[in-house]
C-alpha positions as CSV (number, residue, x, y, z in Angstrom):
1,X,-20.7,12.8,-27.0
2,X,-17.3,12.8,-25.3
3,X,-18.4,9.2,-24.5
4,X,-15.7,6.5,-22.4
5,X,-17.5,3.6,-23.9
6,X,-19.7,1.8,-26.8
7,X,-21.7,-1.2,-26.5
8,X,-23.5,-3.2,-29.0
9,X,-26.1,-5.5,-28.4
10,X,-27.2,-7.4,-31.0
11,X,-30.4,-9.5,-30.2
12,X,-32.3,-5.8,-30.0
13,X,-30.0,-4.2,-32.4
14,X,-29.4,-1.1,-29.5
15,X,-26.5,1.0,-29.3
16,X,-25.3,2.1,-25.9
17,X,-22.4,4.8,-25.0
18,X,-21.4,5.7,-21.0
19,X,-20.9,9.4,-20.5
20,X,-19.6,10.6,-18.1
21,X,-20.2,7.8,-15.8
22,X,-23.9,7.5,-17.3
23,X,-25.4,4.4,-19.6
24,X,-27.4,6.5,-22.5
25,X,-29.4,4.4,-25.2
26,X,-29.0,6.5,-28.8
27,X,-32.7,6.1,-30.3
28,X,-31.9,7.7,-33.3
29,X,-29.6,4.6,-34.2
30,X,-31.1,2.7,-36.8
31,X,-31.7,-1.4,-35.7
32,X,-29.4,-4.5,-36.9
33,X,-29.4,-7.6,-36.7
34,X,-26.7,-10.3,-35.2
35,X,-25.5,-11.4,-38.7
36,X,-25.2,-7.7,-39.8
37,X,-22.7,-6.9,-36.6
38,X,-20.9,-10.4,-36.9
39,X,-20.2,-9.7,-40.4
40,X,-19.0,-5.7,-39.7
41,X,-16.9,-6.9,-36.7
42,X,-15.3,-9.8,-38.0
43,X,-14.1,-7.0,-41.7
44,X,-12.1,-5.9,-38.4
45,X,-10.6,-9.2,-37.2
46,X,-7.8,-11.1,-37.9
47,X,-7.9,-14.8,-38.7
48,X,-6.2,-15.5,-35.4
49,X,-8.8,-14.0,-33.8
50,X,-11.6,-15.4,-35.3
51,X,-10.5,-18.2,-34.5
52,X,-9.6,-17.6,-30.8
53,X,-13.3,-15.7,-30.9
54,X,-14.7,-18.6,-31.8
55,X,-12.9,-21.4,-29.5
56,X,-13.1,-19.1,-26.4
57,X,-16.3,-17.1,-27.1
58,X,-14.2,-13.8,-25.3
59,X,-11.8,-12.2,-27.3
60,X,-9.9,-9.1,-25.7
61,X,-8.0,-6.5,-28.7
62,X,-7.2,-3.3,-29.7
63,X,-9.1,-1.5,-33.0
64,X,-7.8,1.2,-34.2
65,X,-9.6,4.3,-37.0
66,X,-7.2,6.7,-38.4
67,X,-7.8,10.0,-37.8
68,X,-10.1,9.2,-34.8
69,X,-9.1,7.1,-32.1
70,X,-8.1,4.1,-30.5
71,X,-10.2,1.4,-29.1
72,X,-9.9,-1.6,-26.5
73,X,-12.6,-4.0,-27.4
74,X,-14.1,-7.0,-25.8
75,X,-15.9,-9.1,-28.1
76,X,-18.6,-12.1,-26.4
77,X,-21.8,-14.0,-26.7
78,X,-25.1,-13.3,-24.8
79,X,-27.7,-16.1,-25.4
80,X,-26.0,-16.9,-28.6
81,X,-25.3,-13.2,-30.0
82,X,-22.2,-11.8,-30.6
83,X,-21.7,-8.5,-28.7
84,X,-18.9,-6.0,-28.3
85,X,-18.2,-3.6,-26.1
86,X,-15.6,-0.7,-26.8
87,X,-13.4,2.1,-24.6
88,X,-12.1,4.9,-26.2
89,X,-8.0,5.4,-25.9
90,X,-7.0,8.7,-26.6
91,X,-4.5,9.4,-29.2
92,X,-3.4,12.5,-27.0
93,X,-1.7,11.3,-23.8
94,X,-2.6,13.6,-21.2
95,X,0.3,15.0,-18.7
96,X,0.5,14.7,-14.8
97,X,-0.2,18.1,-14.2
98,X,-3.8,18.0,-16.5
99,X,-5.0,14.9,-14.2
100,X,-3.8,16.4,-11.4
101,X,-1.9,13.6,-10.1
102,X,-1.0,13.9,-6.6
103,X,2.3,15.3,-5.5
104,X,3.9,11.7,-4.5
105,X,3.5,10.6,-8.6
106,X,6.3,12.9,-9.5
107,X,8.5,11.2,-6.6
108,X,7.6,7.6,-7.6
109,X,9.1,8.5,-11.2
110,X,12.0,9.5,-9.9
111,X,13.0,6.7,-8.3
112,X,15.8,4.1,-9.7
113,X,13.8,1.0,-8.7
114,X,11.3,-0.1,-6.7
115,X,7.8,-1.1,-7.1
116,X,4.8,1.5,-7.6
117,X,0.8,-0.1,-8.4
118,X,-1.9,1.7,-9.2
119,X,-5.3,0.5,-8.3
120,X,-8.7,1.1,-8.2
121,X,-11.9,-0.7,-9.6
122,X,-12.5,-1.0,-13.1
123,X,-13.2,1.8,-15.4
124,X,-11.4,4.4,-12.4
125,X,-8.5,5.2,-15.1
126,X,-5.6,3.5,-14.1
127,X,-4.4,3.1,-17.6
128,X,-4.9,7.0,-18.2
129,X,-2.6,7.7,-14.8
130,X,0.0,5.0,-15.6
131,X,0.3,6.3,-19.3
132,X,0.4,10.2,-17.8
133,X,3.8,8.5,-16.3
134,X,5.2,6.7,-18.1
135,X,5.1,9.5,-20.7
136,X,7.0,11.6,-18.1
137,X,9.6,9.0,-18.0
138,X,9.7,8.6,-21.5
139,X,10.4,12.5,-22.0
140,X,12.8,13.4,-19.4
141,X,14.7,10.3,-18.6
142,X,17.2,7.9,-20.9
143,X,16.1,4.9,-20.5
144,X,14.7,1.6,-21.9
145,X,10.5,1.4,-21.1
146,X,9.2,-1.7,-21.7
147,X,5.3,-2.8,-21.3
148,X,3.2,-6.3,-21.1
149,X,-0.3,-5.2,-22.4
150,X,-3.7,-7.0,-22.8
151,X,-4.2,-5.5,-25.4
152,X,-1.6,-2.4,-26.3
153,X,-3.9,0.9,-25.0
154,X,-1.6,4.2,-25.4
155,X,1.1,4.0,-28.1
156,X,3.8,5.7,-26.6
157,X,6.5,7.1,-29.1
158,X,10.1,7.7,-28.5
159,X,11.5,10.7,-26.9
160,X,14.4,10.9,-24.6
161,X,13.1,7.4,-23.7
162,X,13.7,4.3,-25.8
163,X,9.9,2.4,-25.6
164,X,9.0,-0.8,-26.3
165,X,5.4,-2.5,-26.0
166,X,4.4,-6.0,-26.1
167,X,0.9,-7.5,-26.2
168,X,-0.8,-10.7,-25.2
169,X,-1.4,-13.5,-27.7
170,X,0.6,-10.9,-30.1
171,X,3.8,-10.1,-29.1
172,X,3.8,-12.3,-25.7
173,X,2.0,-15.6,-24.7
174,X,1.2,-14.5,-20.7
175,X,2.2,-11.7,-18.5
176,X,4.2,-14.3,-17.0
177,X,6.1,-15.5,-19.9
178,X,6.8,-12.1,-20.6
179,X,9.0,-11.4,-17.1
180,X,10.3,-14.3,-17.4
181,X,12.1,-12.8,-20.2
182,X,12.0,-9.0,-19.9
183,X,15.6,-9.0,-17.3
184,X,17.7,-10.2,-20.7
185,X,16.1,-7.2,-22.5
186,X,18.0,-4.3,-20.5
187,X,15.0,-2.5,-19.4
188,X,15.0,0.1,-17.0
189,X,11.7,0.6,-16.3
190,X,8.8,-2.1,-16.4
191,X,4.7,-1.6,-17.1
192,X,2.5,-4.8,-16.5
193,X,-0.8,-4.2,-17.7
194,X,-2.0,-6.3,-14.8
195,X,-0.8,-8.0,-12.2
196,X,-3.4,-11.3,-12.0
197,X,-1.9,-14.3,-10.9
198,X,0.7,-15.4,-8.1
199,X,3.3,-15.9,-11.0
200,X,2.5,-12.5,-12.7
201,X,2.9,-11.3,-8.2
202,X,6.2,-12.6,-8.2
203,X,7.8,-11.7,-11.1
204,X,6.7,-8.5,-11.1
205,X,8.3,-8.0,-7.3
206,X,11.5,-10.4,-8.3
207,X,12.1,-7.8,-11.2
208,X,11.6,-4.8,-8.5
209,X,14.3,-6.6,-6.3
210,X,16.9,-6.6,-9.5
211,X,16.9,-3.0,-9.5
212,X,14.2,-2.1,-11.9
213,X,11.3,0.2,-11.6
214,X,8.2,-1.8,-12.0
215,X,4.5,-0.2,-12.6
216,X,1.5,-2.4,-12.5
217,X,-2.2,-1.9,-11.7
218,X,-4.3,-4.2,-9.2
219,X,-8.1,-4.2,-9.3
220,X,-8.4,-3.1,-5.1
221,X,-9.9,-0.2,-3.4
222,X,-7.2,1.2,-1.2
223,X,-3.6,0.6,-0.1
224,X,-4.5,-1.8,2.9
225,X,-6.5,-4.2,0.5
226,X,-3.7,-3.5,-1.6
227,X,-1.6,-5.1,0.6
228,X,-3.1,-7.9,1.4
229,X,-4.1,-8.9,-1.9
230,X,-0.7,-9.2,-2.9
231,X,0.2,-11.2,-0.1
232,X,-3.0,-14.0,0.2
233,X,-2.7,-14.7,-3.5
234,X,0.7,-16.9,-2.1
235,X,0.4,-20.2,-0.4
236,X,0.6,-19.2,3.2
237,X,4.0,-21.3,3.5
238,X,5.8,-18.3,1.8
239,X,3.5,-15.2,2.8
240,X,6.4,-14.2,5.6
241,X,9.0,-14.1,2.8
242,X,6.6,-12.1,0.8
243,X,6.3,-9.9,3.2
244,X,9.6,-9.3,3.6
245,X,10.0,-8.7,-0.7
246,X,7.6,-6.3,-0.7
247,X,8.4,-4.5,2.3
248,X,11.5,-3.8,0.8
249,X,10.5,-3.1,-2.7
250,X,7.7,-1.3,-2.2
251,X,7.7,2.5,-3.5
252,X,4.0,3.6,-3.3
253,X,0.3,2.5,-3.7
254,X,-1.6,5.6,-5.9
255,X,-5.4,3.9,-5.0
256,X,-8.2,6.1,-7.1
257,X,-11.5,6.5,-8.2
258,X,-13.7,9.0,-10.4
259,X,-16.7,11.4,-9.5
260,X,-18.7,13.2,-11.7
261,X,-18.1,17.1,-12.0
262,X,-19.8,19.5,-10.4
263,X,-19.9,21.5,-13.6
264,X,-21.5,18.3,-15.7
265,X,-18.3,18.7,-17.9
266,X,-16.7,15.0,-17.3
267,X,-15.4,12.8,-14.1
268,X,-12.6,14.5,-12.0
269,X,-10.5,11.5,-10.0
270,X,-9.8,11.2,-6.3
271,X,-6.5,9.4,-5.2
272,X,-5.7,7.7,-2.0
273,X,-1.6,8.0,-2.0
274,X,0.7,5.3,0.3
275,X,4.2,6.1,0.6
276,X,6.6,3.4,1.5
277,X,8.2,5.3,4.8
278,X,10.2,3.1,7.2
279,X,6.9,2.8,9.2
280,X,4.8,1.7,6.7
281,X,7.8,-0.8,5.9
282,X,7.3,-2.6,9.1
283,X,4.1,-3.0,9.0
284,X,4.2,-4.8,6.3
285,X,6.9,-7.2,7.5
286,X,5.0,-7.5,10.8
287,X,1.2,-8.4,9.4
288,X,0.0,-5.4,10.5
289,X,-1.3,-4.0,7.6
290,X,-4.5,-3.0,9.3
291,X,-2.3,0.0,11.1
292,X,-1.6,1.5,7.6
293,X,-4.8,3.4,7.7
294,X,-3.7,5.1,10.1
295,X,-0.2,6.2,9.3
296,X,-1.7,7.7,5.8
297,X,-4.3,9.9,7.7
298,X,-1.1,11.5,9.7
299,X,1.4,11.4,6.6
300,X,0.8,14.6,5.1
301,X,4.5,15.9,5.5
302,X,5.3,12.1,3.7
303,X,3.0,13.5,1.2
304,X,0.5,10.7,2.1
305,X,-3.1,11.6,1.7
306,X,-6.6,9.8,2.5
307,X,-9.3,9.3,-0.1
308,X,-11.8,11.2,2.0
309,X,-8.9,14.1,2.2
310,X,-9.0,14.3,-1.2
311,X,-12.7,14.0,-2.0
312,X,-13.2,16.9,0.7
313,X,-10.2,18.8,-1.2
314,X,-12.7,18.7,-4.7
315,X,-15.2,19.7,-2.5
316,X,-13.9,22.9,-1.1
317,X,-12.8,23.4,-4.9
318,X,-16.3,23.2,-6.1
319,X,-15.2,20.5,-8.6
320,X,-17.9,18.1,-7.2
321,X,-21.0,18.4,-5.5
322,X,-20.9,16.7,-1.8
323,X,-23.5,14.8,-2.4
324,X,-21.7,12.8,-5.4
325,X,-18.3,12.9,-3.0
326,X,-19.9,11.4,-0.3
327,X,-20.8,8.5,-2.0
328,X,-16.9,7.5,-3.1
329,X,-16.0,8.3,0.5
330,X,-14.6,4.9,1.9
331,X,-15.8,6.3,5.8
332,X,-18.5,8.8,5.1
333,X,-18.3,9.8,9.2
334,X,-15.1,10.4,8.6
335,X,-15.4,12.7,5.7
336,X,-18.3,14.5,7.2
337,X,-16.2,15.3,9.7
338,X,-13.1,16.4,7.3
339,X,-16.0,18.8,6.0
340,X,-17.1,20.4,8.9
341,X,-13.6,21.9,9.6
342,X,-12.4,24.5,8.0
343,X,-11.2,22.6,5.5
344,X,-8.0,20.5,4.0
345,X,-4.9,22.4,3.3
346,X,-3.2,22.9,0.2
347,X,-0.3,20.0,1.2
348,X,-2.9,17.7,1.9
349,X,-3.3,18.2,5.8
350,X,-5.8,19.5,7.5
351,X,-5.7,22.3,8.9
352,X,-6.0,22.4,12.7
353,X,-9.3,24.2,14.2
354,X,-9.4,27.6,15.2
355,X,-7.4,28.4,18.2
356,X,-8.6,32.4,18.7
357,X,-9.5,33.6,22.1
358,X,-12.9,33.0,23.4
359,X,-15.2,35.9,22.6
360,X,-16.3,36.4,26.4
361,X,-13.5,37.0,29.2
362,X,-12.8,34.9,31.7
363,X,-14.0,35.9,35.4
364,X,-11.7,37.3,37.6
365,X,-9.0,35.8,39.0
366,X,-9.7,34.7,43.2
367,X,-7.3,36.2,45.4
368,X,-4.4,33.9,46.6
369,X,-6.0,33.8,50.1
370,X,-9.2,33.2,49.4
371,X,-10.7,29.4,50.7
372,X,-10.9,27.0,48.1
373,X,-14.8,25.9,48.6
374,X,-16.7,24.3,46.2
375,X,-18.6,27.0,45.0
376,X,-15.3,28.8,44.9
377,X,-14.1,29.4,40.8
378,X,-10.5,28.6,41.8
379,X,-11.1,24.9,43.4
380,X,-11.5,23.1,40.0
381,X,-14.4,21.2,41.1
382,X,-16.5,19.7,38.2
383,X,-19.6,20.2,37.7
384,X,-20.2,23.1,40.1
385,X,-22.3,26.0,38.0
386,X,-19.3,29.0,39.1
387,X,-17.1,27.2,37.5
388,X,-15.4,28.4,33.9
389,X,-15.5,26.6,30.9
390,X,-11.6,25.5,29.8
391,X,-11.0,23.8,26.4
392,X,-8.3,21.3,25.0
393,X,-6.5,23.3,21.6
């Protein structure tokens, strides 16, 4: 059914799969009961996680069926059932170029260190874009990738890259515990699953400032919230110094979401891209993250795009309707009004509005000793009914 996810809910004995954005209850699924589906699940369970199952009543892990797929699963109670619910991970890895990751991604690999997030609410693929790039990495550069998973998603293998992946309560006790660590390891380039605490923050950015290249994924809506997330989670004592951290480490902020094809085929994504320029920089250092807003809708040439730029880019594409567009805009004025030109350019930009000749010619010119009255053309005066219309290009 080319399904993203599986649930199971055990006190009606239903089956439920999300395609393509959309909840769809399988009738045809034959009912079970909660002690059928906690007997079948827990075949698939270590001890271990039993007994964490049991102790926590949440269990987060990875299943995996030869032949067919991977699987992140989360397994909890509702009203004293055991449930489960399951997202399909891909064996296949797609590349940059099949999710059509924006033109700044490419850049943000190449850098020696720094650090790039990538954000969006859940279920937008930010796993699916970080492993696109990482992959990159791992096939044209030689160097030592290591990851802190909850739980292990895409298995990467080893190309020109050496790769190493870790996951919680498996390989690692925290995210934390991990970064701790990870600087004795040699790595040149650094995944964290997510970034969730203050700790998690500020290793993740210490390792940035040691001259790695660190990726990690925040659960925020744009750059600006981006931003500030990073910085509130801190006691406010230390926020200026964090400031000053991240407006040094910073590489970019890659903020997307996903909308359903026009063609009924899938979800295409949208991307709003930050790039840390020099401006950006200071606004970061200064507390003036509410300006950065701005400086993405004018850094096209940065390569710096909006989310409503790019949802009116799918639309002119005719990969989404703009009814379904409209509804991820973050300003929906503002994308009506990205619309009603002719359009965004290629790069990103907008192209500017037509600048031809008006279609009627002007009225003659007044001679040079003719008296400037007010009905008189030449005098400029407004709102007189002689006088010619003049536009602003």
């Amino acid at each position: 059914m080319n399904g993203s996810d599986l649930h199971f809910k055990t006190d009606t004995g239903s089956v439920y799969v999300r395609v393509y954005g959309e909840l769809v209850h399988l009738d045809d699924e034959p009912p079970f009961t909660n002690d059928e589906f906690t007997r079948t699940l827990y075949e698939r369970l270590r001890p271990e996680q039993i007994e964490r199952l049991e102790r926590m009543f949440e269990l987060d892990y990875a299943l995996e069926i030869k032949g067919l797929s991977r699987f992140r699963g989360n397994a909890y109670f509702q009203r004293g059932h055991l449930q489960a619910a399951f997202r399909v991970i891909p064996y296949e890895i797609q590349s940059m170029e099949d999710l059509q990751l924006p033109p700044a991604c490419y850049d943000f690999i190449d850098r020696p260190r720094g650090l790039v997030l990538v954000t969006g609410p859940a279920g937008s693929g930010k796993s699916t874009t970080l492993a696109a790039m990482i992959d990159r990495i791992n096939r044209t550069h030689a160097d030592h990738i290591m990851t802190v998973e909850d739980p292990i998603e895409f298995v990467h293998d080893d190309h020109v890259a050496l790769i190493n992946q870790r996951e919680l309560e498996v390989d690692t006790n925290s995210f934390a515990n991990a970064l701790k660590y990870v600087l004795r390891q040699d790595p040149d380039v650094i995944l964290v699953g997510e970034m969730r605490d203050l700790e998690t923050i500020h290793l993740a950015i210490t390792a940035a400032e040691t001259g790695h290249l660190v990726f990690g994924t925040l659960h925020t809506v744009d750059s600006v919230q981006t931003v500030d997330r990073i910085v509130d989670v801190f006691p406010i004592h230390s926020q200026q110094q964090v400031r000053m951290q991240l407006s040094v480490n910073l590489v970019g902020v890659v903020s997307q979401t996903l909308v359903r094809r026009a063609d009924g085929r899938g979800r295409v994504a949208a991307y709003e891209v930050l790039v840390a320029t020099g401006a950006v920089r200071n606004l970061i250092r200064e507390n003036k993250s509410y300006q950065i807003a701005s400086l993405i809708q004018t850094g096209a040439r940065a390569k710096m795009q909006t989310l409503d730029t790019s949802l009116a880019n799918l639309v002119q594409r005719g990969l989404v309707t703009l009814e379904d567009a409209r509804l991820k805009s973050k300003d929906p004025w503002e994308f009506d009004r990205l619309i009603q030109l002719d359009g965004p350019a290629p790069g990103g930009g907008l192209r500017p509005a037509s600048t031809s000749a008006p279609s009627t010619p002007p009225p003659p010119a007044s001679p040079s000793n003719a008296p400037q009255s007010p009905n008189n053309p030449a005098s400029g005066v407004r709102g007189q009914p002689n006088r010619p219309a003049f536009r602003r290009d």
